[in-house]
C-alpha positions in Angstrom: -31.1 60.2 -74.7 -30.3 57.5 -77.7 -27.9 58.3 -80.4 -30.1 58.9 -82.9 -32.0 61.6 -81.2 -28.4 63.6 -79.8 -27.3 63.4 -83.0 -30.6 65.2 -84.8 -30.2 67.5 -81.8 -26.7 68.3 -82.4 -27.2 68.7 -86.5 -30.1 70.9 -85.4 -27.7 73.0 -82.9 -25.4 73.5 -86.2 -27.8 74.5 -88.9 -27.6 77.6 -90.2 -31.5 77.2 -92.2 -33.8 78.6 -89.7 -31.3 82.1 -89.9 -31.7 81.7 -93.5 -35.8 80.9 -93.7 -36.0 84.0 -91.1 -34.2 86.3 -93.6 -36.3 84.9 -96.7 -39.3 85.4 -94.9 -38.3 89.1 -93.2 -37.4 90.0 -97.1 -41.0 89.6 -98.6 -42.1 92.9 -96.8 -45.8 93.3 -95.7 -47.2 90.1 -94.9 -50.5 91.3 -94.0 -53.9 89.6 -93.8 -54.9 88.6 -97.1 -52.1 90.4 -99.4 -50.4 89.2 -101.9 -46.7 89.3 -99.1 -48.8 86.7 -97.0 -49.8 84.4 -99.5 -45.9 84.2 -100.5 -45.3 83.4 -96.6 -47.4 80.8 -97.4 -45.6 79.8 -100.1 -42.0 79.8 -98.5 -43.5 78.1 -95.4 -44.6 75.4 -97.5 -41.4 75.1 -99.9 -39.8 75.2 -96.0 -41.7 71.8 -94.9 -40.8 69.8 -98.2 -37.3 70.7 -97.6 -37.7 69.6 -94.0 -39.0 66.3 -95.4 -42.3 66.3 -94.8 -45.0 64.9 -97.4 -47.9 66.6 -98.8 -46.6 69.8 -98.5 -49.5 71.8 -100.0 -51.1 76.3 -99.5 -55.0 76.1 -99.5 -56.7 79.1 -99.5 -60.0 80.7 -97.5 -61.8 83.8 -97.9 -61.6 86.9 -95.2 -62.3 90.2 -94.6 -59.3 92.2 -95.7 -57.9 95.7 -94.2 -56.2 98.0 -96.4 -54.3 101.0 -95.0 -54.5 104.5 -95.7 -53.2 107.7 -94.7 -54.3 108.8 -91.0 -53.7 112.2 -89.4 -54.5 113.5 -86.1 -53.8 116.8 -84.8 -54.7 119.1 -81.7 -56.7 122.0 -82.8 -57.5 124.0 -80.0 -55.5 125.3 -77.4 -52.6 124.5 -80.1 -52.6 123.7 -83.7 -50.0 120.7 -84.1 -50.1 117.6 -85.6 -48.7 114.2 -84.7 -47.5 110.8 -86.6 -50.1 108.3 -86.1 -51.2 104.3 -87.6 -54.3 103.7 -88.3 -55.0 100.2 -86.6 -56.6 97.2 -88.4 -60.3 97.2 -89.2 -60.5 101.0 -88.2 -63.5 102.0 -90.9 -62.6 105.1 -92.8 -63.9 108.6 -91.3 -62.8 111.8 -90.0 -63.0 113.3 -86.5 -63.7 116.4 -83.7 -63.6 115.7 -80.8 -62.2 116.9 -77.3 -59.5 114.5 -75.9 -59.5 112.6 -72.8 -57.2 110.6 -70.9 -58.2 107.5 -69.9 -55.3 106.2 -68.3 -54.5 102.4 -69.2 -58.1 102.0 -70.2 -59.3 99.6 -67.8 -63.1 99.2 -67.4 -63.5 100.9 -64.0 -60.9 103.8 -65.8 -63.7 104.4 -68.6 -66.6 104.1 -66.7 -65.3 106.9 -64.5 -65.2 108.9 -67.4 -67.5 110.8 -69.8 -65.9 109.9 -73.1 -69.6 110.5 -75.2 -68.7 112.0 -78.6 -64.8 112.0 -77.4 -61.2 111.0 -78.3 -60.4 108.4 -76.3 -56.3 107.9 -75.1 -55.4 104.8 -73.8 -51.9 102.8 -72.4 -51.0 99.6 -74.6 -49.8 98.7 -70.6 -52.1 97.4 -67.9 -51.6 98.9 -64.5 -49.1 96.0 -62.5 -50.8 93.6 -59.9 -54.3 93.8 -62.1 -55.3 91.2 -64.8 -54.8 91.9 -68.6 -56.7 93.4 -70.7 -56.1 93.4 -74.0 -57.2 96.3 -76.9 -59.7 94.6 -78.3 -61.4 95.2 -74.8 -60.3 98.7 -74.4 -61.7 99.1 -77.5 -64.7 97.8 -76.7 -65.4 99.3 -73.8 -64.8 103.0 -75.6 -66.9 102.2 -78.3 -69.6 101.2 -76.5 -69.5 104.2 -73.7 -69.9 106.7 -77.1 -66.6 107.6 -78.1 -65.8 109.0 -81.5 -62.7 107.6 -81.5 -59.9 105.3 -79.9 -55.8 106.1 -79.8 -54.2 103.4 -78.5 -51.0 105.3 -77.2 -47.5 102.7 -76.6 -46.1 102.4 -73.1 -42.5 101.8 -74.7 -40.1 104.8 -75.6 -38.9 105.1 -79.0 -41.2 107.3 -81.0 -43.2 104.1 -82.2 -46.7 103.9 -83.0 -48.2 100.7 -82.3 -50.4 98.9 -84.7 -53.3 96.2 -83.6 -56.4 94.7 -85.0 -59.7 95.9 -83.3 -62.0 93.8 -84.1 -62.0 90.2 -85.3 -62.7 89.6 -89.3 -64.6 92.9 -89.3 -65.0 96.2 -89.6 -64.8 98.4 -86.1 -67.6 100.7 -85.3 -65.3 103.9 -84.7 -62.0 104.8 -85.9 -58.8 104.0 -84.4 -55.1 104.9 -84.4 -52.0 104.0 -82.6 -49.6 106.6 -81.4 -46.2 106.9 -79.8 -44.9 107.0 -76.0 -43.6 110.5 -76.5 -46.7 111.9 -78.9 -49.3 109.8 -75.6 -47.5 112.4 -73.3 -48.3 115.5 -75.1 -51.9 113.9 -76.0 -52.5 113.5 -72.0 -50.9 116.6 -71.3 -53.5 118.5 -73.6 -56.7 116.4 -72.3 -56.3 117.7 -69.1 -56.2 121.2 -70.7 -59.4 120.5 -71.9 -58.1 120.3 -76.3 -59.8 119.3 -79.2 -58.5 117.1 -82.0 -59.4 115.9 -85.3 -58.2 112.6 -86.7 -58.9 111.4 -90.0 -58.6 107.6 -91.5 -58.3 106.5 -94.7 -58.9 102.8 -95.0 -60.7 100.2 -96.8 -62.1 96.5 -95.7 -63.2 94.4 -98.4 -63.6 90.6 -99.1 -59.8 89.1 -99.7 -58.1 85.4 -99.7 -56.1 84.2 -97.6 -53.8 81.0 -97.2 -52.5 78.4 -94.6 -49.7 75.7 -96.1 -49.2 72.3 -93.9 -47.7 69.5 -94.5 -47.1 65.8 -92.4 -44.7 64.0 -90.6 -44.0 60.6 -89.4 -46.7 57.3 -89.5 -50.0 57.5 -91.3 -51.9 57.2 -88.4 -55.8 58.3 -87.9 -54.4 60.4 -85.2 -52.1 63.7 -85.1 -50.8 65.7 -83.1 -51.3 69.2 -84.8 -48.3 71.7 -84.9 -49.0 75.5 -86.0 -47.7 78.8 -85.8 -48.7 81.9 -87.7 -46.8 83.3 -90.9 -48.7 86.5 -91.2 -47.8 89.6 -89.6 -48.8 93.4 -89.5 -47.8 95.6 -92.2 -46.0 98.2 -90.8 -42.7 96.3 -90.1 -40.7 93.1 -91.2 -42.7 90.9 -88.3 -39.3 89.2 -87.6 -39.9 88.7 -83.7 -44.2 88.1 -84.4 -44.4 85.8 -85.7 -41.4 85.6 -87.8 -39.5 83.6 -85.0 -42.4 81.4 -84.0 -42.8 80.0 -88.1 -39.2 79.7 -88.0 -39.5 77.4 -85.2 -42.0 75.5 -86.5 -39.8 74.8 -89.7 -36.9 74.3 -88.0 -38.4 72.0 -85.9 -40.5 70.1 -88.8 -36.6 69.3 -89.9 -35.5 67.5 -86.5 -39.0 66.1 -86.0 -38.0 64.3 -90.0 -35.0 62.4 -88.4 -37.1 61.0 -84.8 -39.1 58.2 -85.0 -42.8 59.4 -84.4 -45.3 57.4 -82.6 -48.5 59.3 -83.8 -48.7 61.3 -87.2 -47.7 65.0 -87.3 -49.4 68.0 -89.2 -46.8 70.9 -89.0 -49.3 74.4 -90.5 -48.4 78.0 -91.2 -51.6 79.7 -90.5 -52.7 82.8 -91.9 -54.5 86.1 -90.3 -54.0 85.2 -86.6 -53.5 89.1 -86.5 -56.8 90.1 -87.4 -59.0 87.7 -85.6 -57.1 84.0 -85.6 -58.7 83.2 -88.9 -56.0 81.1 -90.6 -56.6 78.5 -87.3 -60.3 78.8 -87.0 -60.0 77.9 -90.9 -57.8 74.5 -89.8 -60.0 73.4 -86.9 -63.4 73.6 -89.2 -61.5 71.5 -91.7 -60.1 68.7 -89.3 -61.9 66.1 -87.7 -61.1 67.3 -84.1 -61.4 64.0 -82.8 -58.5 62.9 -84.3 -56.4 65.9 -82.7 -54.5 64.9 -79.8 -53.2 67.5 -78.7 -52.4 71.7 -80.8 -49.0 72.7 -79.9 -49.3 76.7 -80.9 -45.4 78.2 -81.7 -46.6 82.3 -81.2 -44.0 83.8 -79.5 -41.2 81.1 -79.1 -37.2 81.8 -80.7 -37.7 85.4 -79.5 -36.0 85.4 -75.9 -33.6 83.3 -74.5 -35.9 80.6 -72.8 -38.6 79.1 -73.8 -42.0 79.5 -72.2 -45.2 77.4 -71.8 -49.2 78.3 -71.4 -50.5 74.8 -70.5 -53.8 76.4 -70.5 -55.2 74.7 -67.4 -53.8 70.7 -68.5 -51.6 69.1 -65.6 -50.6 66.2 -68.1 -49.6 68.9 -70.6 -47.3 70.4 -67.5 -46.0 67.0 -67.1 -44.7 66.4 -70.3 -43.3 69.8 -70.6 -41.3 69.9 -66.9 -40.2 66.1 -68.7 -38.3 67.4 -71.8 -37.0 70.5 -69.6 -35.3 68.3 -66.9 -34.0 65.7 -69.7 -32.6 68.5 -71.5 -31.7 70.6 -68.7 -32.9 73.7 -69.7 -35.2 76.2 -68.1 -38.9 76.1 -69.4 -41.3 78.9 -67.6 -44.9 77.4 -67.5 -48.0 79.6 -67.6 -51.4 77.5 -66.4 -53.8 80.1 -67.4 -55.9 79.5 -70.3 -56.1 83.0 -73.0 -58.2 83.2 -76.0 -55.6 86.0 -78.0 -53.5 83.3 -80.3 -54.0 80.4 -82.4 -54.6 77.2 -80.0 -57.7 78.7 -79.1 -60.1 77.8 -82.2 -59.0 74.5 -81.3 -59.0 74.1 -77.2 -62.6 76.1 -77.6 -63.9 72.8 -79.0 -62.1 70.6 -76.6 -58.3 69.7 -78.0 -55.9 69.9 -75.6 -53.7 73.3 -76.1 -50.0 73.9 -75.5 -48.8 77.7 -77.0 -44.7 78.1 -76.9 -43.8 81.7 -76.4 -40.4 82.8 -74.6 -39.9 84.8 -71.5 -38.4 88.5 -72.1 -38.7 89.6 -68.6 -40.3 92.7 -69.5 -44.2 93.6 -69.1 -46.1 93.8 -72.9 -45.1 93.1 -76.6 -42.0 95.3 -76.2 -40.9 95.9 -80.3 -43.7 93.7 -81.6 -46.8 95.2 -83.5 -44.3 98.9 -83.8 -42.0 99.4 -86.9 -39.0 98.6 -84.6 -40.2 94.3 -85.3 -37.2 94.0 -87.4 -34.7 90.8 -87.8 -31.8 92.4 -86.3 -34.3 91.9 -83.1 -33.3 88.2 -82.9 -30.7 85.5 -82.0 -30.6 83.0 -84.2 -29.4 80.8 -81.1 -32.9 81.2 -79.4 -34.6 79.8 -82.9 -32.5 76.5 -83.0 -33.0 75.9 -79.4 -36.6 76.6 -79.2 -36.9 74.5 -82.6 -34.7 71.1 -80.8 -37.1 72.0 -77.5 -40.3 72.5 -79.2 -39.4 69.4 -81.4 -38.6 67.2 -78.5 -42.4 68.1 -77.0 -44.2 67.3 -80.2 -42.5 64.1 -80.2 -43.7 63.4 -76.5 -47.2 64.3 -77.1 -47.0 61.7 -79.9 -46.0 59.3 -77.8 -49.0 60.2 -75.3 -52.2 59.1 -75.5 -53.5 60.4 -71.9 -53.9 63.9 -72.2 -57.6 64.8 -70.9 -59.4 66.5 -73.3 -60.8 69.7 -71.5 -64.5 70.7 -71.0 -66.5 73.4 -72.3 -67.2 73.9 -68.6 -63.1 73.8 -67.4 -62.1 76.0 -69.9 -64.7 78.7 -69.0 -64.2 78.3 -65.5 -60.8 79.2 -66.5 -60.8 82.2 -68.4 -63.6 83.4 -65.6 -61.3 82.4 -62.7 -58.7 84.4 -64.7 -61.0 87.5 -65.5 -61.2 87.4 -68.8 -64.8 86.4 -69.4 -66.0 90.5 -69.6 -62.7 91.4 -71.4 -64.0 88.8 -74.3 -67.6 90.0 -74.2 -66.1 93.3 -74.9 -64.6 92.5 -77.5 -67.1 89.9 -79.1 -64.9 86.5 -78.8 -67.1 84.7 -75.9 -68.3 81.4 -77.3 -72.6 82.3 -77.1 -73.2 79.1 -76.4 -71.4 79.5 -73.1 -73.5 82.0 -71.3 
């Protein structure tokens, strides 16, 4: 490593900003999609780049769909009257409820098609069953909805008496209500399905046309191309967001500083990227307005500075693998790498249309989001250790992917065959994110 470069790393190792920028950005409160908490994200993020010293610093703005939350009750009515605490979740319309209760386990497919859930309150696990592939909400979801349910609860799998919260749809309004509900409250809702009960559950809520923002900024020479560098400010509304994506925008910052002090082969956009919670909107936003053929390569920071070490989805790229076991044996430290391509963050608006697509997350050892999307997302969640190493790691990548110009730019056709090889092909038709053109 040359001198210049250890010592960046080690003034990275020693700055207390990213702690600071994490607590700046964990003050502001609700940050949700297209409210007045995330266009001050926006704002910070970009005040956070200039100080970085990058150039052009700059918010622009885009229109959305936004949520609003209201009250939500449910309640058993028959063979009990009780109520329980319950979120609505993100694009649930407005409405009110009767229905009986079922269980339907984790809500897989071949769960719900088992069942007769016509005119019914749906239950299902935020967990999928161990050994099978994910599927995420949006699919559960889907698969309810379509079957005839009045109604989804999306009960956690973690203790704690927290409610999770989770968009159903993308940039639109669901087609049946929706709430989250608690571990312990799941229990007593599965409990009184197989006694056959009845609920009601009533949501409040609005979705209307809003703004939202993105802020970015560059780095190093103007060159025509970049290598783009985002990560989401946004974050639900029901806690402080500090582990999603709190950490990840931190990283991003933190590592738009170190990237400041290396010398750059290739141009660098850093973004913060609004609504990647409600349908990926902020980076569908930013891949319409770049030329894409400038674009080496998305490096997407949604889940890195949260656990100890660092983890990467190459999404189906053996270059991209390459460079990243590269920076992990010359800095000897442990980098998990995922080869499945996913759809559910903010690379994929831009690997969709061929860019190749790096997303840094970190490994928790634990199955699911664990605090995130709950009111237990809170900043005394995180180690400020994990932020400045993931910043000096995820800085150290960037730079390497400037230096590259051989990355293969994946195929419509590889990237399906991917997500089909995976099994995710009838989760995203589910939940209306398959690419039409790629039937």
């Amino acid at each position: 490593m040359d001198p210049a470069t250890a010592a960046a790393l080690g003034e990275a190792w020693r700055d207390e900003y990213p702690w600071q920028f994490l607590t700046k950005l964990t003050e502001i409160g609700n940050r949700m999609a297209g409210h007045p908490g995330e266009r001050r994200t926006a704002e910070l993020v970009a005040e956070g780049f200039e100080r970085a010293g990058a150039r052009e610093a700059s918010v622009e703005s885009f229109e959305m769909q936004r949520w609003t939350r209201g009250e939500a009750e449910l309640a058993v009515t028959d063979p009990v009257k009780r109520s329980f605490e319950t979120v609505a979740l993100p694009y649930s319309p407005a409405g009110e409820v009767r229905g009986e209760l079922v269980d339907a386990g984790h809500g897989t497919p071949a769960e719900l098609d088992d069942l007769d859930v016509e005119g019914k309150i749906v239950v299902a696990s935020t967990t999928t069953p161990r050994g099978s592939r994910f599927v995420h909400r949006m699919e559960k979801f889907g698969h309810a909805a379509a079957a005839g349910a009045a109604a989804f609860v999306f009960r956690n799998h973690e203790p704690g008496q927290l409610p999770p919260t989770g968009s159903l749809r993308f940039d639109r309004e669901a087609a049946i209500p929706g709430v989250g509900v608690s571990k312990e409250t799941g229990a007593w809702l599965a409990d009184y399905a197989d006694r056959g009960a009845t609920a009601t559950l009533r949501v409040d809520a609005k979705t209307e046309p809003g703004t939202s923002h993105n802020a970015h900024a560059q780095l190093g020479p103007n060159t025509d191309d970049e290598v783009l560098v985002v990560g989401h400010h946004d974050a639900h509304d029901i806690a402080e967001g500090a582990l999603d994506n709190g950490c990840g925008i931190t990283v991003v910052v933190a590592a738009a500083r170190l990237l400041a002090e290396l010398d750059l082969d290739t141009r660098v956009r850093v973004a913060g990227v609004g609504c990647e919670e409600i349908g990926l909107l902020g980076a569908e936003e930013l891949a319409e307005r770049l030329d894409l053929d400038d674009v080496r390569a998305v490096v997407n920071v949604d889940g890195a500075g949260r656990f100890r070490d660092l983890r990467a989805h190459t999404h189906g790229s053996e270059r991209m693998e390459e460079i990243v076991d590269s920076v992990a044996d010359r800095t000897n430290r442990p980098i998990d790498v995922r080869e499945q391509v996913h759809p559910f963050s903010d690379h994929w608006p831009f690997l969709k249309r061929g860019v190749p697509a790096l997303q840094l997350h970190s490994e928790s050892g634990e199955r699911g989001r664990g605090w995130g999307h709950t009111h237990a997302d809170t900043r005394d969640k995180v180690d400020d250790r994990n932020l400045r190493e993931h910043a000096m790691l995820a800085a150290l990548l960037v730079r390497e992917l400037a230096r590259t110009d051989d990355v293969p730019r994946p195929s419509p056709e590889s990237v399906a065959g991917n997500l089909r090889s995976g099994g995710y092909e009838e989760g995203m038709q589910a939940a209306g994110i398959w690419p039409a053109e790629w039937d």
